[in-house]
Structures are given as structure tokens and as C-alpha cells.
C-alpha positions in Angstrom: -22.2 -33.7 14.3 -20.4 -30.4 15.1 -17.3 -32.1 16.4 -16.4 -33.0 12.6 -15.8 -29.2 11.8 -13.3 -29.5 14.6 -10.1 -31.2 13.5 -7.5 -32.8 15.5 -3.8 -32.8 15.4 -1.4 -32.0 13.4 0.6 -29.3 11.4 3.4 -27.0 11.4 3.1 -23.2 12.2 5.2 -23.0 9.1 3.0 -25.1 6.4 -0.2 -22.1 7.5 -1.7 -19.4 5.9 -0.9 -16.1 7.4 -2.0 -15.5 10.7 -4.2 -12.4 11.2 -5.2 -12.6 15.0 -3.7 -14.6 17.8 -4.2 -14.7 21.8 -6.0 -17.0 24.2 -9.3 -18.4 24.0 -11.1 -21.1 25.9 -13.6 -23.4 23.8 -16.3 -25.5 24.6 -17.5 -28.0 21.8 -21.9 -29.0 21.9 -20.3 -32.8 23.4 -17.6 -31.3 25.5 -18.5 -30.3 29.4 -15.3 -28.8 30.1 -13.8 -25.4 28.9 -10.2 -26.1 27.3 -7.8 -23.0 27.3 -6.1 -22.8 24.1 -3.9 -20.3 22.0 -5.8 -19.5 19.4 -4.7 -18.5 15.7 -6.6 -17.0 12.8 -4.8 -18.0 9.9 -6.6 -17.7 6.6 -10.2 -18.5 7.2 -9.1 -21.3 9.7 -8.9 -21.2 13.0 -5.9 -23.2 14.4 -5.7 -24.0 18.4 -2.3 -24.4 20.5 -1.8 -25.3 23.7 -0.1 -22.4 24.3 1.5 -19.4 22.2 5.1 -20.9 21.7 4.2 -24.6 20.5 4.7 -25.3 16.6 2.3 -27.9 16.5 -1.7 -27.3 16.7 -3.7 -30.0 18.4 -7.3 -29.1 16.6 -8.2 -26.6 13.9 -11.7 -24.7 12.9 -12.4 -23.8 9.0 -14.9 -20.6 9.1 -16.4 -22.0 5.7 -19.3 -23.5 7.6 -20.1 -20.3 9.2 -23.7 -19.0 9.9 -23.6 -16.7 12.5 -21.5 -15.1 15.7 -23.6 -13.8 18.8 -22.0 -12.7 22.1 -22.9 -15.0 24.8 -24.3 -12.9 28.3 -23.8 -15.6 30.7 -22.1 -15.2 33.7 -18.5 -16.2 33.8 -16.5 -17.2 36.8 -13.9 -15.0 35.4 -16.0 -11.4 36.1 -13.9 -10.2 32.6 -14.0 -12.6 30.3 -16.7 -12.5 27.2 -18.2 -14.9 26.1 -19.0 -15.7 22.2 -21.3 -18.5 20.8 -20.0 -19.4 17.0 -22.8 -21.0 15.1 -21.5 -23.5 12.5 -23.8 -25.4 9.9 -23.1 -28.2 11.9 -23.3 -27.1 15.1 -22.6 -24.1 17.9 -19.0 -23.5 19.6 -19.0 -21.5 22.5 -15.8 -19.2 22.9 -14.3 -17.0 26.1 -12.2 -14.1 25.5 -10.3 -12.9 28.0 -12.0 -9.6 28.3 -14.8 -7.3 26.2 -12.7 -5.8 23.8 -10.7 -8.7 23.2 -14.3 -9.7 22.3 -14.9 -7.6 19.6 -11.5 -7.8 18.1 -12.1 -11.5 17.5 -15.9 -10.5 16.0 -14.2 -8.1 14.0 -11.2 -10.5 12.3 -13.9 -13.3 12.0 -16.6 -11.4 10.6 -13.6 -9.7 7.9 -12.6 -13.2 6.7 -15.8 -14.6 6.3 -17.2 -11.8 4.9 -14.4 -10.5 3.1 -15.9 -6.8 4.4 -15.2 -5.0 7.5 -17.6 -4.6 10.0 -19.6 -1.5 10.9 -21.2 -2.5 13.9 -18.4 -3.4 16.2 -17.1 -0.8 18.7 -13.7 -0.3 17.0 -10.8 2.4 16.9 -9.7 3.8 13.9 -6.6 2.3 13.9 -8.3 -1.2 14.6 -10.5 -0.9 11.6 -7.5 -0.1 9.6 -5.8 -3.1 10.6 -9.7 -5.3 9.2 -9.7 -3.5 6.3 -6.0 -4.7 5.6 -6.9 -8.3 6.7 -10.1 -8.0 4.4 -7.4 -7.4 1.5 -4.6 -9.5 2.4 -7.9 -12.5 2.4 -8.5 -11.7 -0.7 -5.7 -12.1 -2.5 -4.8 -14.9 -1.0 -7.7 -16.8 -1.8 -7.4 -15.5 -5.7 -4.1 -16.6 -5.6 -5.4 -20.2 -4.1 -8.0 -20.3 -6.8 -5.6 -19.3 -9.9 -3.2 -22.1 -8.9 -5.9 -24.8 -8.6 -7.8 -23.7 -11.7 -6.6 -25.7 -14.8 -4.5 -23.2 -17.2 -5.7 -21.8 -20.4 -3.1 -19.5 -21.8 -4.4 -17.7 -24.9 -3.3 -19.7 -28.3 -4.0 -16.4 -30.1 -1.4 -13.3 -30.2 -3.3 -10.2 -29.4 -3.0 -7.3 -32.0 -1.7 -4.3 -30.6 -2.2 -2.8 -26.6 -4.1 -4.7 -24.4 -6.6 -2.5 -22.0 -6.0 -1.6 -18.8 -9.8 -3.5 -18.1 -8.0 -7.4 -18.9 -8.2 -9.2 -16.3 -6.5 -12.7 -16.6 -9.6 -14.7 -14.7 -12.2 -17.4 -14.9 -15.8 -16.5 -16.1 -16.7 -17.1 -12.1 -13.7 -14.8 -10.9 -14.6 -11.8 -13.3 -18.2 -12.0 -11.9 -16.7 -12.2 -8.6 -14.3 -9.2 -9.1 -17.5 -6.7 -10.7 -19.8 -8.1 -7.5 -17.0 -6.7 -5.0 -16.2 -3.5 -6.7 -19.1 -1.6 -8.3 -17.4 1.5 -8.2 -14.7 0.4 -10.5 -16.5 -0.3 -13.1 -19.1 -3.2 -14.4 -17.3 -4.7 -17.6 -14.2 -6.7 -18.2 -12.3 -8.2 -20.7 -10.8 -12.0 -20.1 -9.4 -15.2 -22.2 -11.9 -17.1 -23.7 -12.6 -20.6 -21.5 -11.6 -22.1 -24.4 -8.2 -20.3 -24.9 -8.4 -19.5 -28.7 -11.0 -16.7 -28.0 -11.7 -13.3 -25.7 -14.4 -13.0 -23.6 -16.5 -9.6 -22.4 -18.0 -10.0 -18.6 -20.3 -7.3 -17.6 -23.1 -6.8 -14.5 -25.5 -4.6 -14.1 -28.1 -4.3 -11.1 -32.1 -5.2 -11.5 -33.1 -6.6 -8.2 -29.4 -8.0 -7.7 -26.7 -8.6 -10.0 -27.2 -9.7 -13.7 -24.2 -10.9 -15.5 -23.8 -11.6 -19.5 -20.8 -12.2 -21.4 -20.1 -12.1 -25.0 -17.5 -13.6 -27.3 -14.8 -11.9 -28.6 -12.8 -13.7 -31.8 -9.8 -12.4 -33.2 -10.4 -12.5 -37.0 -7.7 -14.2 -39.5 -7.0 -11.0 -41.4 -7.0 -9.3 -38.7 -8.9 -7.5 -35.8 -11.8 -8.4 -33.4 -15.4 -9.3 -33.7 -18.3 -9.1 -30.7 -19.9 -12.1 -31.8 -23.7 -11.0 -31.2 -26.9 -11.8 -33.2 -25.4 -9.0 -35.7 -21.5 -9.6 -35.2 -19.7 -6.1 -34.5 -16.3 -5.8 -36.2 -13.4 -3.8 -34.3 -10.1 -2.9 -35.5 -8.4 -3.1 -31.9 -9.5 -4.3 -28.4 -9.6 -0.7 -27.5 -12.4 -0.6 -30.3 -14.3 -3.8 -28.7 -14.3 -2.1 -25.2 -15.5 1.5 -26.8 -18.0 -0.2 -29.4 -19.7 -2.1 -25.9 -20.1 1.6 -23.9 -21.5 3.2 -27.1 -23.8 0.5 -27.8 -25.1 0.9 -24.2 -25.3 4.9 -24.1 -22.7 4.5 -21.2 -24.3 2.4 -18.9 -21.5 -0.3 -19.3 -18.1 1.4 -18.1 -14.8 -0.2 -18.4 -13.3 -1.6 -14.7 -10.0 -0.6 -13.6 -9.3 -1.7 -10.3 -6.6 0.3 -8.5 -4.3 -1.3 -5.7 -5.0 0.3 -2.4 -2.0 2.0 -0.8 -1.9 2.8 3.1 -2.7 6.0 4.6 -1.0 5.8 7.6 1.8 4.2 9.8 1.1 1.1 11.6 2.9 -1.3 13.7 2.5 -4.0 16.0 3.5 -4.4 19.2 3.6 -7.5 21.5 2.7 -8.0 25.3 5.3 -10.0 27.2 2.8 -11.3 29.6 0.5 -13.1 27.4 1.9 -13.0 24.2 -0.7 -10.7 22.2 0.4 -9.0 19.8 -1.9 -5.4 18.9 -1.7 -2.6 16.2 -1.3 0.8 16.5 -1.3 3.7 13.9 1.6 5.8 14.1 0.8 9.6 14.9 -0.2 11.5 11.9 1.2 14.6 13.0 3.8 16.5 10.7 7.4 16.8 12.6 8.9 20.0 12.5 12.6 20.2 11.8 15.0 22.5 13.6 16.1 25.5 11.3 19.5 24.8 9.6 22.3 27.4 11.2 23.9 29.2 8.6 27.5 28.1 7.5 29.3 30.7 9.5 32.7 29.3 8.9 32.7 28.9 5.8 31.1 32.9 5.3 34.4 34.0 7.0 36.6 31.9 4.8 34.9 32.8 1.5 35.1 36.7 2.8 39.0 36.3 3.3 39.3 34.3 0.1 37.5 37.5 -1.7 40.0 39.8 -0.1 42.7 37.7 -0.9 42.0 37.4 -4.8 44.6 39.0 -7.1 43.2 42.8 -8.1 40.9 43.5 -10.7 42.6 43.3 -14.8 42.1 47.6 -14.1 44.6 46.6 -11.3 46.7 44.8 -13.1 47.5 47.2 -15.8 49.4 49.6 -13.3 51.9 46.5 -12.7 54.3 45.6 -15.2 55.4 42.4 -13.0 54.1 41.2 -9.7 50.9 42.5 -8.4 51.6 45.1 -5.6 50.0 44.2 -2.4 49.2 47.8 -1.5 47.3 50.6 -3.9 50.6 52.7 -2.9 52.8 50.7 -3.9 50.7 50.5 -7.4 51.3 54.2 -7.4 55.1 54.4 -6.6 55.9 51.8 -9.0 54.0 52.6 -12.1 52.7 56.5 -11.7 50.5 57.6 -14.0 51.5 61.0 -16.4 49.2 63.5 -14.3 51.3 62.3 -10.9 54.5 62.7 -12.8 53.3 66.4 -13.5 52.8 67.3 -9.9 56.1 65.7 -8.9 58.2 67.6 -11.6 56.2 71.1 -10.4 56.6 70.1 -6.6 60.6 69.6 -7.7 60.8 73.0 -9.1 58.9 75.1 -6.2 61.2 72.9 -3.6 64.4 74.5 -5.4 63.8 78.0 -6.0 62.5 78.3 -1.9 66.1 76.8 -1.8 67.6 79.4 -3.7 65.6 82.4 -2.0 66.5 81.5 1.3 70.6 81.0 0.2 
């Protein structure tokens, strides 16, 4: 029966996986009659129900690994706002209210991105909200690698690898390596992981032919030294470099090496929460570029480095007319050390002073 997908009672806010949407919702299970008003959290690919948004403790919870479809629901509520969803699960149909239409499609759009692990393209979203999907659609994902590395027994190579290891090793399961080239084509369709047995390599590639077709092919590290593809005729490689480069040769380039860079944001976001009913929404900060004020030019310190200049003691050429302290005026350089052709002038001037002198006597 459908009420089994709905579990009751209990667990801590705290012991949760991160919580991607929150806000009120009213549920109706296919035994219930009445609606139940509930604060609803997306958390993981679980949906956890409050009583209401401050309480610690959920009374029933939802996992979103039984989902088969989401429809919106056009019956007439008493609440002339409020949209209606009907959550189809493989054992049996929930019906949902959200408060209003596009609370409505935010809720298709965080459900359809966890289940999916894609964002949705149909949905009448803003920019910014389809930023914030494609960021759950991530954060999703490596949680549930995470969850799957940390149940997965371990198998730690035995084997030292000989020299650098490609950027295209991946430290994953056979599954998660076909799982990783399924979700990014673009990146590339062949990968190098440990060997299920842990003494060994392992080459994962797909390729498309009416879907994807996986093969993967031993790698052994030989004892005196290097690698071996171990096909019908084994190839021989000096270097895992070589056993990557031997693969896209032997395929005339078809198979390409798959480097998976991390995804780094584009713009400012950040969330903001309504006092009223708790919701909390996201918002991309404007893109715009802000112009700074021109810097005013040190004026001060123009005026002081002008008087400083000034002030310096004179030139060495300067200096040479002074036989002790430097003379503060270019007349007093002259009175105190003349030079030979002032002398000359002086010593004439003397002479014409005296005979006029002597004339007029």
C-alpha cells in the first residue's frame, strides 16, 4: 500500500542530509480524507514533514526513490491560490498543496533535480532559480558518491604504480565509472580505475549504438616492469600514459581520455528568509561592474616633497664655491668665495673709484 512509502516518527534535524527546499505543504495520503498542513523539507532525495518550521523532530518522511511521475493537479481549491500537485509513487499517488503557483513549480523543479539528477527545462523558472537546481543537481551528486564510496567494501591497490598517474584515474567501482561516462559525454568516454580485484587496473570506456555500450579491459602491471592491455593480443606499455595513448590510437580517436572538471559559480547568490512563513528563497546578486570613485591626488604630500626639493643642500657645482658651510643665498656664495674674473672687476672698479677721487681733490 502507498502509506508504507510514508514513514512515521522520528529523527533529528541534525542526523539529515542537506536540506535543499523547505516551506509548507499540505498532504493528503490515497487512505487519508483529510489534508494535514505540514512543514515540509527536501533533504537528500527524502522528503521529511514537520509540524511546523521550528520543530527538530519530523513526524513522517517520504523517500523519492519510488518515484514515477509528478503532474499538477487542476482541481479547485478552497484556498483560490494554492496549487495543487499529485506525486505518483510505485506504490501509490500523494496529493500535495502548495501555497501558491510558483511555489508550485519550485517544488517540481527541486523534486524533478533530485530524482533526476538534471535540471528541468520545462518549468517556468528564473535564471537565478535555475541556478540554484543546477547547484542542488551537483551538491546530489556528490553526496550520493560519497554515500556509495563509504558503503562499498575497499580495495586499495596492492601494486605501486610506476611513475605519474593520468589525470583520467578515477578511484571508482566498475558501476560508478559507467555511471560517471553515462552523465558526462562531453568529458570524455574512457577511464582508468583499480582493478575489482585490487592487484590490477582496469580501462572503462562507452560509446553510443542505440544507447550506451560499455567494455572494460584489464590492465596488469608486469614484474619487470610496465603495463600490459590484456586483450586477445596483449599490448605492452611502458607507462599508464602509454596504456591510455595506445587505447586512442588503436581506436583512430574515437575513445578520448575523460577529465571531469569541477564546476565553479558564475555568479553571486544568497538566500534570504521570509519572517512570516519561514521560506527561505535565492537570489543572484547583480552582475553589474561597480565603478570606483577616482583616487584624489596626494596634494599634501606634493607640497611637502616640493619644499623638501627646495630645501636640499645645493648641487656638488654648489658646493665647490664653499670651503665650510653651505651659503643659504647664491650671494652669499659669491661674497664668500669669488671667483678670479670677479676679483678682476673689483680691483679695476678700485682703481677708477680713486683717480675720480684724486681729479676732483
Amino acid at each position: 500500500m502507498a502509506t508504507a512509502s510514508v514513514k512515521q516518527r522520528t529523527g533529528s534535524r541534525g542526523q539529515l542530509p542537506p536540506c535543499y527546499y523547505e516551506g509548507y505543504l499540505e498532504k493528503r495520503g490515497p487512505t487519508e480524507k483529510v489534508w494535514r498542513r505540514f512543514w515540509t523539507c527536501l533533504c537528500g532525495n527524502t522528503l521529511y514533514f514537520f509540524n511546523n518550521a521550528k520543530d527538530t523532530e519530523y513526524v513522517e518522511k517520504l523517500d523519492l526513490s519510488g518515484f514515477v511521475s509528478l503532474s499538477d493537479d487542476c482541481s479547485r481549491d478552497r484556498n483560490l491560490e494554492a496549487a495543487r500537485l499529485n506525486l505518483r509513487m510505485k506504490d501509490g499517488e500523494i496529493k500535495l498543496t502548495a501555497p501558491n503557483l510558483e511555489s508550485r513549480e519550485l517544488w517540481k523543479g527541486f523534486l524533478y533535480s533530485v530524482v533526476d539528477l538534471s535540471v528541468p527545462s520545462s518549468l517556468a523558472l528564473l535564471p537565478g532559480q535555475l541556478h540554484m537546481l543546477k547547484e542542488v543537481v551537483d551538491k546530489e551528486k556528490m553526496r550520493r558518491k560519497t554515500r556509495s564510496l563509504s558503503k562499498a567494501p575497499s580495495s586499495p591497490l596492492s601494486l605501486p604504480l610506476v611513475g605519474e598517474i593520468p589525470a583520467c584515474f578515477r578511484p571508482v567501482s566498475r558501476t560508478e565509472a559507467e555511471v560517471l561516462l553515462e552523465r558526462h559525454p562531453d568529458c570524455g568516454n574512457m577511464l582508468l580505475r583499480p582493478g575489482r580485484d585490487g592487484t590490477s587496473l582496469a580501462v572503462t570506456t562507452r560509446q553510443d549504438l542505440n544507447g550506451s555500450v560499455f567494455r572494460h579491459y584489464r590492465v596488469s602491471q608486469k614484474p619487470q616492469g610496465g603495463y600490459v592491455i590484456d586483450v586477445e593480443n596483449p599490448i605492452p606499455c611502458a607507462t599508464l600514459y602509454d596504456v591510455i595513448n595506445a587505447l586512442v590510437e588503436k581506436t583512430a580517436g574515437t575513445l578520448q581520455p575523460f577529465l571531469l572538471e569541477e564546476p565553479y559559480e558564475e555568479n553571486i547568490t544568497f538566500v534570504t528568509s521570509n519572517d512570516e512563513n519561514g521560506e527561505r528563497t535565492l537570489h543572484c546578486a547583480p552582475s553589474g561592474s561597480f565603478a570606483r570613485a577616482p583616487a584624489l591626488p596626494p596634494k599634501q604630500a606634493t607640497e611637502k616633497s616640493s619644499l623638501r626639493s627646495q630645501t636640499k643642500s645645493p648641487s656638488p657645482s654648489h658646493r665647490s664655491f664653499s670651503s665650510t658651510d653651505t651659503p643659504s643665498s647664491p650671494m652669499r656664495r659669491l661674497v664668500l668665495c669669488p671667483s678670479p674674473l670677479t676679483q678682476t672687476f673689483t680691483e679695476e672698479l678700485k682703481m677708477k673709484l680713486e683717480k675720480r677721487r684724486t681729479s676732483q681733490e
